[in-house]
C-alpha positions in Angstrom: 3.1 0.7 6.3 1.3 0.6 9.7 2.1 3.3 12.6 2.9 1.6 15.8 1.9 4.9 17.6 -1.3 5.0 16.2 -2.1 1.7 17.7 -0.9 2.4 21.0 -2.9 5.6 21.2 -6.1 3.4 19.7 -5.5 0.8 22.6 -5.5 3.5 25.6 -7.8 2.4 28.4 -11.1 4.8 28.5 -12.4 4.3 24.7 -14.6 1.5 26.5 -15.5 3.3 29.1 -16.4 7.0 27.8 -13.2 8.8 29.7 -10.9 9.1 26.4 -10.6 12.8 26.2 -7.2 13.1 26.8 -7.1 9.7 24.4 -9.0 12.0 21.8 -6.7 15.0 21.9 -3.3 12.8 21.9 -4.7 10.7 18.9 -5.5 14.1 16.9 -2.4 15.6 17.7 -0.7 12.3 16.3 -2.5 12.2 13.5 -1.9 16.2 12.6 2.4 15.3 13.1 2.4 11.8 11.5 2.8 11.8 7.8 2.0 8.1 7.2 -1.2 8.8 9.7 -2.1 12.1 8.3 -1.9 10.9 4.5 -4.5 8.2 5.8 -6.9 10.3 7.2 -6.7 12.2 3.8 -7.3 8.9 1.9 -10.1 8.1 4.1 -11.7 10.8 3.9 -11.3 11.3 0.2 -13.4 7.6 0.2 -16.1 8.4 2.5 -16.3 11.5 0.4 -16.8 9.6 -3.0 -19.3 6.3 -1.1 -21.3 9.0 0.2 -24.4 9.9 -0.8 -25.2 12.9 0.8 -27.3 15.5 -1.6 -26.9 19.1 -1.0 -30.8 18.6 -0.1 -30.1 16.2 3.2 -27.2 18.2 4.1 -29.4 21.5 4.6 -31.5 19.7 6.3 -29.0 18.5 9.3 -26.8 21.9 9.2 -29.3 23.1 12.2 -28.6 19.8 14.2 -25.0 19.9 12.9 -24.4 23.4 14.2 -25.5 22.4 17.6 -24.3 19.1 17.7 -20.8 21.0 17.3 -21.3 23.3 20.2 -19.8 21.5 23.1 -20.6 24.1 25.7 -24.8 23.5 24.7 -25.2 20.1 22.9 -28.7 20.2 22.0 -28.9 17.8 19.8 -25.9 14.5 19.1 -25.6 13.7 15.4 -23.1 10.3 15.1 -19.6 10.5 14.4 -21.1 9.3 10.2 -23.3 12.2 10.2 -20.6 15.0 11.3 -18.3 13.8 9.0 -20.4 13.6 6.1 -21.7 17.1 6.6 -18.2 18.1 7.2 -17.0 16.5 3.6 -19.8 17.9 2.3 -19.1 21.3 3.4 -15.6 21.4 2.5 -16.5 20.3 -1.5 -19.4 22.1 -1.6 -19.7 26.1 -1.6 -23.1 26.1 -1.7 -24.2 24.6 1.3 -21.0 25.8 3.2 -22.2 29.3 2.2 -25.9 28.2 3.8 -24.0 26.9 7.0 -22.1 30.1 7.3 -25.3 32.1 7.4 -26.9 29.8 10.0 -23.9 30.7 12.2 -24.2 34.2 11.6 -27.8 34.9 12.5 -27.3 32.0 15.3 -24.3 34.4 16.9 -26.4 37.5 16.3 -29.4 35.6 18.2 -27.7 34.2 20.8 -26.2 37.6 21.5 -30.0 39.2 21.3 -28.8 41.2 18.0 -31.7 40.1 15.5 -33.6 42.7 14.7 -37.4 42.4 14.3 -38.8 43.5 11.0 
């Protein structure tokens, strides 16, 4: 079964050309109301989650450029669209490093907002 929307929406002009923002948000709100779209994006990522080999070890290492490479108002760093989504899987299986990631966010709000205190 193939979604004839979902094709459209892939075919916009502007994925070429770097402008597909609106393109971006119209294919995620598709995706989020299509059931036959939605149960593939949970099939895909249920396979990228099993091929990938991503160690608890490699994703602490990129949770510093993963937390800025998801800041669009200060991208620091650019991590590819592979990289975010394997530290996003990762993170939503794995309590652990999701618990790390929460506590780089923490003291990187509490810094940012010139909270830290100096021991």
């Amino acid at each position: 079964m193939r979604c004839e929307t979902l094709l459209h929406l892939l075919n916009i002009d502007g994925w070429e050309n770097g402008k597909a923002s609106v393109s971006r948000s119209a294919l995620s709100a598709h995706i989020h109301t299509c059931p036959v779209c939605h149960d593939k994006v949970v099939q895909l990522a249920e396979a990228l989650a099993i091929d990938s080999a991503l160690t608890c070890d490699l994703c602490s290492r990129r949770l510093p450029e993963y937390y800025e490479a998801r800041r669009p108002e200060y991208p620091l760093v650019e991590l590819s669209e592979v990289e975010m989504l394997e530290v996003s899987i990762h993170l939503s299986s794995c309590s652990s490093c999701r618990d790390v990631y929460d506590e780089l966010v923490l003291l990187s709000e509490l810094e940012e907002r010139d909270e830290m205190t100096e021991p």
